[in-house]
C-alpha positions in Angstrom: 27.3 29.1 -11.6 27.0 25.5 -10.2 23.6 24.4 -9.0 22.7 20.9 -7.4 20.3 19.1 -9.2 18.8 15.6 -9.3 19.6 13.9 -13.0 16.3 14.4 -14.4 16.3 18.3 -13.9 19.7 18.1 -15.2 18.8 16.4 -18.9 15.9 18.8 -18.7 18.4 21.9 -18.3 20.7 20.2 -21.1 17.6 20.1 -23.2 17.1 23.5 -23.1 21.1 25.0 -23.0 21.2 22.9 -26.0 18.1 24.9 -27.8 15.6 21.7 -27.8 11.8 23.1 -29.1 10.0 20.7 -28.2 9.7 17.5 -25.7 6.5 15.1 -25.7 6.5 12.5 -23.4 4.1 9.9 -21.3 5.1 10.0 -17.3 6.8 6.7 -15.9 9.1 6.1 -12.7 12.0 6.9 -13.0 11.6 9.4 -16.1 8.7 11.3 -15.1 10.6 14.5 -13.8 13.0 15.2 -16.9 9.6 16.6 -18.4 8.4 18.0 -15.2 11.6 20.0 -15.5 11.0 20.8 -19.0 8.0 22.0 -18.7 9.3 25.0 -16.6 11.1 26.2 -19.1 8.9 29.1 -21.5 11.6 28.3 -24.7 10.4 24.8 -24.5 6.8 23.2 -26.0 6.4 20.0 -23.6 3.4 18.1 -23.5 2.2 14.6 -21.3 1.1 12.7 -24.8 -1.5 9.6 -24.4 1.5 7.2 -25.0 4.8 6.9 -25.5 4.1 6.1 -29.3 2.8 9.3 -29.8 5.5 10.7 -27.9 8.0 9.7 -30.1 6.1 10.4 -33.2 5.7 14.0 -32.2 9.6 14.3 -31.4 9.8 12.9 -35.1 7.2 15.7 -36.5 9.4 18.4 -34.8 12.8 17.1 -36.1 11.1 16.6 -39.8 10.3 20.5 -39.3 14.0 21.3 -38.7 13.3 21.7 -34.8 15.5 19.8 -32.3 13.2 17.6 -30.2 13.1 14.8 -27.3 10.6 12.3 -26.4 11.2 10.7 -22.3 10.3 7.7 -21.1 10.9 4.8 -18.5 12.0 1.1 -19.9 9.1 -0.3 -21.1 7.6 2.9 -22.2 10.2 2.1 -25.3 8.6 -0.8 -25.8 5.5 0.9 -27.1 7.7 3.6 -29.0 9.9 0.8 -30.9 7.3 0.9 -33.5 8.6 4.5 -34.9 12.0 4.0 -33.1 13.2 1.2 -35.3 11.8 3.2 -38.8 13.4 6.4 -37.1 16.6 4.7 -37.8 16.0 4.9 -41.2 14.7 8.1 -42.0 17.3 9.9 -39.7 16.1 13.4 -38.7 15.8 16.8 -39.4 16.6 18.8 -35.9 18.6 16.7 -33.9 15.9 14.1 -32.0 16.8 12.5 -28.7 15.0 9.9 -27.3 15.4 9.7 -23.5 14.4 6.4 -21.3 15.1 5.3 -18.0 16.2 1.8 -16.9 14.8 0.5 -13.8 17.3 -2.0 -12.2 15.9 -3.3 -9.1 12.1 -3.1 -10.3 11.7 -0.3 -7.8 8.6 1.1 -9.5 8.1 -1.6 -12.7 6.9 -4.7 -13.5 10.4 -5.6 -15.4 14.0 -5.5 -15.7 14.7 -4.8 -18.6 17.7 -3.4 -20.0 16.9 -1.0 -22.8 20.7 -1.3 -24.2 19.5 -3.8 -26.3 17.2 -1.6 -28.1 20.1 0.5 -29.5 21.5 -2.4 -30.8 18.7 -3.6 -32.7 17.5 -0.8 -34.1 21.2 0.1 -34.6 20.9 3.7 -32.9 23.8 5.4 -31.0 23.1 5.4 -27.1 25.0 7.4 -24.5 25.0 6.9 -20.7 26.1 9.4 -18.2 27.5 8.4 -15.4 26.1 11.2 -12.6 23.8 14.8 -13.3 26.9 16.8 -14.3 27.1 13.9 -16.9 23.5 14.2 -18.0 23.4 17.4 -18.6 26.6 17.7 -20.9 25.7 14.4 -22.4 22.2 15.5 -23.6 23.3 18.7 -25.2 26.6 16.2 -27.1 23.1 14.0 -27.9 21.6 16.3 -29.7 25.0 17.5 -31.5 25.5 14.0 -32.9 21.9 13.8 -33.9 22.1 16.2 -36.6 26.0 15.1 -37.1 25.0 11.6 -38.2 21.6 11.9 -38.9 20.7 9.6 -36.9 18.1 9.5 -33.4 19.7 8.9 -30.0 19.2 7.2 -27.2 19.7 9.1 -23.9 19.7 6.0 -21.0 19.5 6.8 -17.3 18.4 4.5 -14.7 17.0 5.1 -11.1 20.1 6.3 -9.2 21.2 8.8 -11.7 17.4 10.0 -12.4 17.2 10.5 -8.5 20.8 11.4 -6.9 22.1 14.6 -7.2 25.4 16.3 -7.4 26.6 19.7 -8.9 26.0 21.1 -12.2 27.5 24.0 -14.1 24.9 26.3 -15.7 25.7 27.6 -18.9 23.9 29.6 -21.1 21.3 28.2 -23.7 21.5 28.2 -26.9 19.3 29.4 -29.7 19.5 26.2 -32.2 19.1 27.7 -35.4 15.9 25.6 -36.8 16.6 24.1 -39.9 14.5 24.7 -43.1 12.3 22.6 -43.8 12.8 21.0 -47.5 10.4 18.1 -49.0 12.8 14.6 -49.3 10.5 11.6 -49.9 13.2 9.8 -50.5 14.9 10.0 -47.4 10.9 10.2 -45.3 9.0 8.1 -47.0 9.8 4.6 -45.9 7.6 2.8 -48.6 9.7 -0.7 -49.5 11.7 1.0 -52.5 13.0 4.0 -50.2 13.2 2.0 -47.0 15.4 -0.8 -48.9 18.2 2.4 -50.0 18.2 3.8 -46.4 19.5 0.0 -45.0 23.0 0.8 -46.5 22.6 4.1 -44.7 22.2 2.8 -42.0 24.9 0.3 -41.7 28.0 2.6 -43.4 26.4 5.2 -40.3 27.0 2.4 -37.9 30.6 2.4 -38.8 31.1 5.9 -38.7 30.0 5.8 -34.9 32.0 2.8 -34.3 35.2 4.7 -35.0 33.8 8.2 -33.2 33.5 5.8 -30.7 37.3 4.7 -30.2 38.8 8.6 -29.5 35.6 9.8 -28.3 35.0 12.3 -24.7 32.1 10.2 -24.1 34.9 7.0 -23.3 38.0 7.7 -21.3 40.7 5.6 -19.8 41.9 6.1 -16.3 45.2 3.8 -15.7 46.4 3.1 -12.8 50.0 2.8 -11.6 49.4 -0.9 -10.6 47.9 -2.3 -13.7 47.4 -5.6 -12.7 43.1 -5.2 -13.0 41.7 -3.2 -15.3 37.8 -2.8 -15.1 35.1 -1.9 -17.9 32.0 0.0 -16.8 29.2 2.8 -17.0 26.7 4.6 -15.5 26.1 4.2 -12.1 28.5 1.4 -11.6 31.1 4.1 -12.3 30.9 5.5 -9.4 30.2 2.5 -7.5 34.0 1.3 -9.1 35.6 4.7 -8.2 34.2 4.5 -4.3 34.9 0.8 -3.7 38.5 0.9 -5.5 39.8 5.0 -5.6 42.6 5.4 -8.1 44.1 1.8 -7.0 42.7 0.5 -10.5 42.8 1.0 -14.4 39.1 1.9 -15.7 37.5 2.2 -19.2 34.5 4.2 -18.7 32.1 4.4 -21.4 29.7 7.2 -22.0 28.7 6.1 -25.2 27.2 2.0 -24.6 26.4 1.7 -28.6 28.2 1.4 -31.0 30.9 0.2 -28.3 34.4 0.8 -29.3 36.7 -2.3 -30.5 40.3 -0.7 -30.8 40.0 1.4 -27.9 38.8 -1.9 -25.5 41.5 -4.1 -26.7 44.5 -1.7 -26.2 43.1 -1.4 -22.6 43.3 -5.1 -22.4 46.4 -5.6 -23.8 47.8 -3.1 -20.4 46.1 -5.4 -17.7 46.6 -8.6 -16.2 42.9 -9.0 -15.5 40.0 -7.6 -17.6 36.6 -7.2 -15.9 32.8 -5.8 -17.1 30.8 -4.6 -14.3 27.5 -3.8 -15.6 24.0 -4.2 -14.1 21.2 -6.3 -15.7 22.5 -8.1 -18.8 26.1 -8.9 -20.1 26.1 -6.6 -23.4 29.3 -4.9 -23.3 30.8 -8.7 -21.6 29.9 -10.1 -24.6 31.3 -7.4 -26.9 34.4 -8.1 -25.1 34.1 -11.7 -25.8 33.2 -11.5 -29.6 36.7 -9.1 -29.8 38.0 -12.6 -28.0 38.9 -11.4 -24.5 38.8 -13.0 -21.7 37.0 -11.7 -19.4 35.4 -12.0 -16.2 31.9 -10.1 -15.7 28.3 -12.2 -15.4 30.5 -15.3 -13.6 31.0 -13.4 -10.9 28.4 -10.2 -10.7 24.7 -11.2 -10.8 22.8 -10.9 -13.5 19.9 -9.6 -11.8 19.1 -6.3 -9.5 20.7 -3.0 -9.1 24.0 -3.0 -7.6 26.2 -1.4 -5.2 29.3 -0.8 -3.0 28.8 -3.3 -0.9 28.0 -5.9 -3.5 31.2 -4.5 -5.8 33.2 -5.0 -2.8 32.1 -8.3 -1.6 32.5 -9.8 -5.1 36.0 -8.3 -5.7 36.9 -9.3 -2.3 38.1 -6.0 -1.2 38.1 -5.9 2.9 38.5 -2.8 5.0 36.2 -1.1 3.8 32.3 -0.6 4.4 29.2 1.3 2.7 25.9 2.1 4.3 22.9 0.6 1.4 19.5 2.4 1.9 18.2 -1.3 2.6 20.4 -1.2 5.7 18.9 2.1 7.5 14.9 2.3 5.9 12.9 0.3 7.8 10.3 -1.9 5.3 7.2 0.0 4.0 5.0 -2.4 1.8 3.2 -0.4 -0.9 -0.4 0.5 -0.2 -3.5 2.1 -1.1 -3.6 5.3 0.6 -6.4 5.8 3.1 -9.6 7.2 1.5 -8.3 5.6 -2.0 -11.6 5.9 -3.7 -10.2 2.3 -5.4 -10.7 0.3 -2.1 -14.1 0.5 -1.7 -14.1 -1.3 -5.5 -12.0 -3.6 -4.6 -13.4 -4.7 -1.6 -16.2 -5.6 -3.6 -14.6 -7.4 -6.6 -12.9 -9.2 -3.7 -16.1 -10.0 -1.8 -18.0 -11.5 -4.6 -14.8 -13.6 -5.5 -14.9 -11.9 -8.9 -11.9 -12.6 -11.4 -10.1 -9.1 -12.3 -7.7 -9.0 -14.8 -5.5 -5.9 -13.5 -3.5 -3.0 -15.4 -0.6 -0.4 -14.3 -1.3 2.0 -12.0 -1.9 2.8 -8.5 -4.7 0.5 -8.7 -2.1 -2.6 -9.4 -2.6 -2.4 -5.1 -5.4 -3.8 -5.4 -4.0 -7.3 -5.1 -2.0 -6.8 -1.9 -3.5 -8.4 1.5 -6.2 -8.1 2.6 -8.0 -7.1 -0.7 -6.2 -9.8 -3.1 -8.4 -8.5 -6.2 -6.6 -8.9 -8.6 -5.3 -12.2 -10.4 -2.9 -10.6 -13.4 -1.0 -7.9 -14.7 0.8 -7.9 -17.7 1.3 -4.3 -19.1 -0.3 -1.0 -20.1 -3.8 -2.2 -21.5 -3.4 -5.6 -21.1 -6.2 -5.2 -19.2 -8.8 -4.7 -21.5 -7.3 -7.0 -24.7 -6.6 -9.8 -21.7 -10.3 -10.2 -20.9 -11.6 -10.7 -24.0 -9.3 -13.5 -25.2 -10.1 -15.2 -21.2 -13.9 -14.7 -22.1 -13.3 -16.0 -25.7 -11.3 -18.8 -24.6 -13.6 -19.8 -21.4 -16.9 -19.0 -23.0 -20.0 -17.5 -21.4 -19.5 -19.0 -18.0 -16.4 -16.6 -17.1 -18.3 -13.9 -18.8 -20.5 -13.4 -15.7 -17.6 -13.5 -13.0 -14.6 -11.6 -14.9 -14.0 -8.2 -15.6 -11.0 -5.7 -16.5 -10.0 -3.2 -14.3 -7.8 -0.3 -16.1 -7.3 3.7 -14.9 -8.1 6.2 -16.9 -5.0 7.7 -17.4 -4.2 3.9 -18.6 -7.3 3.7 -20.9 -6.4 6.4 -22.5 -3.1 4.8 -23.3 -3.6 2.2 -24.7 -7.2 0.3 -23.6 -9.4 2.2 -26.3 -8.0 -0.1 -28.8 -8.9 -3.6 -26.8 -11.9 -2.0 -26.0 -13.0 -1.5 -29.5 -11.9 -5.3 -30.5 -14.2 -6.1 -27.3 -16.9 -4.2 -29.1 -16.1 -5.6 -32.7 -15.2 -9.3 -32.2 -18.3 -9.6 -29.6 -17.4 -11.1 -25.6 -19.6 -9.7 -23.3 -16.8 -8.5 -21.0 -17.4 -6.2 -18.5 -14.5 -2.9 -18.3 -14.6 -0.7 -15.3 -12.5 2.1 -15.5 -11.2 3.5 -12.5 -11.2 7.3 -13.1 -9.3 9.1 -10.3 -9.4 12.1 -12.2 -5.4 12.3 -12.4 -2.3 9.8 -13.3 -1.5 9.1 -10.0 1.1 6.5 -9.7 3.9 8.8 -10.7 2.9 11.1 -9.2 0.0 13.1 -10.0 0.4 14.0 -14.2 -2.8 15.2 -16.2 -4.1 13.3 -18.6 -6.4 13.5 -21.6 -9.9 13.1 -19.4 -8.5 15.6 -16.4 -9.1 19.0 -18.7 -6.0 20.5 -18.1 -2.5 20.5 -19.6 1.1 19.7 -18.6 1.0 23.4 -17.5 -2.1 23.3 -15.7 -3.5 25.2 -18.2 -7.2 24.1 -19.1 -7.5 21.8 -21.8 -9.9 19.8 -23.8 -11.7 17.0 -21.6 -12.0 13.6 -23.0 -15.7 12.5 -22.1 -14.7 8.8 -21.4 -19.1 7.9 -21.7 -18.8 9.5 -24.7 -15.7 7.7 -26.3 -16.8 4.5 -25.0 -20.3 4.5 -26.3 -18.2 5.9 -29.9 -16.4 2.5 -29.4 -19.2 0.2 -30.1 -20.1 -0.2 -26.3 -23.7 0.6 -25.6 -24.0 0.2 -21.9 -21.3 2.5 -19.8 -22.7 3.0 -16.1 -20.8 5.5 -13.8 -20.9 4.7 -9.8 -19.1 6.3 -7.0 -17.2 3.2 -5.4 -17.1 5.3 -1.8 -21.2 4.0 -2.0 -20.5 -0.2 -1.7 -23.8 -1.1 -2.2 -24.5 1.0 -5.5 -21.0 -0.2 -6.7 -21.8 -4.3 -5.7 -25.1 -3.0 -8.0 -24.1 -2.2 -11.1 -21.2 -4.6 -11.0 -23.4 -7.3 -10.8 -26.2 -6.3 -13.3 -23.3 -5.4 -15.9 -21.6 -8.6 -15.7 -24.8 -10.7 -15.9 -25.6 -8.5 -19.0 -25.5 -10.3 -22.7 -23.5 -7.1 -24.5 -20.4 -5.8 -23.5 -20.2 -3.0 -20.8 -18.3 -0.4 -19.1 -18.5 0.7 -15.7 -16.5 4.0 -14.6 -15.8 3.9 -11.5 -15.1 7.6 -10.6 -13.8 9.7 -7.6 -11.2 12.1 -7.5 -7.4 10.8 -6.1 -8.0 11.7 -2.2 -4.2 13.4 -2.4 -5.4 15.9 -4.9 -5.2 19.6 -3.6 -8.9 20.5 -4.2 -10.1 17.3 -2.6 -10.7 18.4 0.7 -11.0 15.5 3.4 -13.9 15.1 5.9 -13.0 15.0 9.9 -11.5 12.0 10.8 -14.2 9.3 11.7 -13.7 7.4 15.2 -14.0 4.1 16.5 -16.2 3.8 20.1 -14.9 0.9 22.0 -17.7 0.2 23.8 -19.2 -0.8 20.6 -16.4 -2.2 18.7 -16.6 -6.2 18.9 -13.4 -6.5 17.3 -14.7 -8.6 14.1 -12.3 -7.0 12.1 -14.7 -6.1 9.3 -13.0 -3.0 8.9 -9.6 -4.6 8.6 -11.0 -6.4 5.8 -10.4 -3.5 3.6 -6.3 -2.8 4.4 -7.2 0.8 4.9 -3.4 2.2 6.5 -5.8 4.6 9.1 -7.2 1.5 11.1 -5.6 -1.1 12.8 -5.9 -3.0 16.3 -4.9 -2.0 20.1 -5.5 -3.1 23.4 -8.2 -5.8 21.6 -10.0 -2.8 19.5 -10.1 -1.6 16.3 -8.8 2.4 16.5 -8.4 5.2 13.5 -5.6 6.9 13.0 -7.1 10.8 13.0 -4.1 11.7 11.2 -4.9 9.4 7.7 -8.1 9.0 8.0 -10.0 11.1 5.0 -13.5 10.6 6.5 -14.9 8.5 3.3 -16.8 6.6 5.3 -16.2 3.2 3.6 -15.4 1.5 6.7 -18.7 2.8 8.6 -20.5 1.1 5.8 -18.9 -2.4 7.5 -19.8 -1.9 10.7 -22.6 -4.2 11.7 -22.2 -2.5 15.4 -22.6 1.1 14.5 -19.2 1.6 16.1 -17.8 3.8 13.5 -19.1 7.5 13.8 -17.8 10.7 14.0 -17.1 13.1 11.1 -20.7 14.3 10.6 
């Protein structure tokens, strides 16, 4: 039976055909729904973990059992799981352990762009690529195979088109991975200096193994042409990008399996064609393979080195005429991210933004917080550099930037990885001032629970993290909590904490106003008669109010009735809801 699916549900049904226990992850654009997937599967354990860290340590604890396991991810989610990644390589596994993450070429949903092929190589772990979801979904269940054939993690890389275009997939039926027995080896597990310093020669003589797998492998194949005058070398998405632009008209290597690349296999292929080019997105890896087998080649000269690609762009480059290809920039008019209306992390915002407060920012939904009108925010680095940021800007500005600069992090976030800057707020002594924005919910990808929601990945209730609790447990003696819908009780606290001489922590807490149980008020309404068009309310970017005909208006069909906007209103204009 064939069944359309988008790539992520496909690596989640390859995960569970190919008898996979258990799958631990942390959500992140373009990964997020492999788990999702998973998780609708009863013969699978999945769980959202705090961080992708601990996701990959629990897919190492279920492979050490004999189990076969996965951990997902997006691209920078691996950096925070190279820790046990790179030692992974060592050990090797028990039940075959697959690491999936997801490239984001383009930066549609990330604050990089960068290209997780270069992971594999250092931590000299075999990576394999599919190329569409029929792709994923055998590739995954191969993954897994060569797992426990070379003892050795892989790396399962997608990217945003195949994690989010669809095609058909043939079901098959699962299978029941035997599990392995578990049997004590601190040789091979316990990577103390004196075991670790044996397993390096493991490593490299595996290495080689994979390198010659690699040069009569199904995961590479050849397609010649009759004209051989250009042969092209590609993967992934730029696969099918090839195939649409140029048909059958030209000899391809396609590679399923990006590392170890092949070496015998490339320069055969080379030796058939007149012209030898690497179209890859993001950064020249298997160009420069080519180069070191001494090719020449043409690749990063001619293709950019930055952004997703496509058709078009293929075409252009390669100067092939006649033919055109519709991009989604062409035909979707230009939507600029924003706060939703009723996001219970305006109202904070506007008053961060008021009092011309310094906020160091996190990732999250809350990252909208420095778009126009609001401009709040003045940084964002990564995942809890937040938190750590603020105390080295207090420690380094002393006690003068102490009273106008906070951290802003979401719960979800914190719970990530902001307890730990948090503590060394608490320990090395700034008085920095942390306001958690606790939505109740991860909702930048798109509404995962967390450790402080109370339920699981299943819904299921779970154990509650009390974030006063932890934070007062961190060495922080002052935690405040304030509803940021009420501005003047928010402007409040955030002033008294931030002129206080300890460390504090405001939690700034409403529920996501797209949650199901959050039920929205009546729209609120706008009486022109009153309305003196000072644009007070525009002040706060909400998407339900804008100008016509000289007055401000609400759209009844965003507005959430919080009220934030009536709190503005020096003309009682704004009414309505009650």
């Amino acid at each position: 039976m064939k069944k359309l699916m988008l790539g992520n549900e496909a690596v989640a049904r390859g995960m569970l055909e190919a008898g996979c226990s258990v799958v631990s992850s942390y959500p992140g654009t373009p990964s997020t729904e492999i788990t999702e997937f998973a998780a609708k599967y009863d013969d699978i354990y999945c769980e959202w973990a705090p961080n992708e860290k601990v996701a990959c340590e629990v897919a190492f604890g279920a492979s050490l059992s004999g189990s076969r396991a996965a951990c997902c991810m997006k691209h920078v989610g691996l950096n925070v799981a190279a820790d046990p990644l790179f030692t992974l390589s060592y050990t090797g596994v028990g039940g075959g352990l697959v690491v999936c993450v997801a490239d984001d070429p383009g930066m549609h949903s990330s604050q990089n762009e960068q290209d997780s092929r270069h992971y594999a190589i250092a931590a000299k772990l075999p990576m394999l690529e599919p190329s569409d979801s029929a792709e994923a979904k055998a590739f995954v269940k191969l993954a897994f195979e060569l797992s426990e054939k070379y003892d050795t993690p892989v790396i399962f890389r997608t990217c945003t088109r195949i994690a989010h275009s669809q095609c058909a997939v043939e079901l098959e039926e699962p299978i029941a991975a035997p599990k392995k027995e578990y049997v004590k080896n601190p040789q091979k597990y316990i990577m103390a200096p004196a075991n670790a310093i044996r397993r390096h020669p493991v490593v490299e003589a595996r290495t080689a193994a994979l390198v010659e797998y690699a040069e009569n492998c199904e995961l590479n194949r050849v397609e010649y042409a009759e004209n051989g005058s250009l042969g092209i070398i590609t993967s992934g998405t730029c696969y099918q990008y090839v195939k649409e632009v140029f048909g059958d008209s030209v000899s391809v290597l396609k590679l399923g399996l990006v590392n170890p690349l092949p070496e015998k296999l490339i320069l055969d292929f080379a030796a058939k064609v007149d012209r030898l080019v690497v179209i890859e997105e993001l950064d020249p890896v298997i160009e420069d393979h080519c180069k070191a087998l001494g090719l020449k080649v043409d690749g990063k000269n001619i293709f950019p080195i930055c952004g997703e690609f496509s058709q078009s762009l293929i075409a252009k480059v390669m100067g092939v005429e006649g033919k055109e290809f519709t991009t989604p920039d062409e035909v979707a008019p230009v939507r600029p991210p924003v706060m939703c209306a009723g996001c219970p992390h305006r109202g904070l915002f506007y008053v961060l933004a008021k009092k011309k407060i310094t906020v160091l920012g996190d990732i999250g939904c809350y990252t909208l917080g420095s778009a126009a009108p609001l401009n709040a925010i003045d940084s964002v680095l990564c995942m809890g550099a937040s938190v750590s940021g603020l105390h080295g800007f207090n420690k380094a500005s002393g006690a003068d930037a102490e009273k106008k600069t906070v951290a802003v992090i979401g719960d979800s976030t914190f719970m990530h990885s902001g307890m730990t800057g948090l503590a060394n707020i608490a320990y090395n002594g700034t008085n920095s001032t942390v306001i958690i924005v606790d939505n109740s919910i991860t909702g930048m990808t798109g509404h995962q629970q967390n450790p402080t929601t109370g339920y699981n990945i299943k819904g299921d209730p779970a154990t509650k993290i009390d974030l006063e609790a932890l934070c007062h447990a961190l060495g922080i003696n002052r935690v405040r909590v304030v509803d940021p819908y009420d501005l003047k009780a928010t402007e409040k606290v955030i002033m008294e904490e931030i002129a206080a001489d300890e460390p504090s922590v405001i939690i700034s807490r409403r529920p996501c106003a797209l949650l199901k149980y959050v039920k929205a008020k009546p729209a609120l309404t706008i009486d022109p008669d009153k309305c003196r068009t000072c644009k007070a309310c525009m002040k706060l970017g909400c998407p339900a109010i804008s100008i016509k005909n000289g007055k401000a208006v609400i759209d009844a069909t965003l507005c959430v009735g919080c009220g934030i906007c009536q709190q503005l209103c020096a003309f009682g204009a704004i009414g309505g809801n009650e």
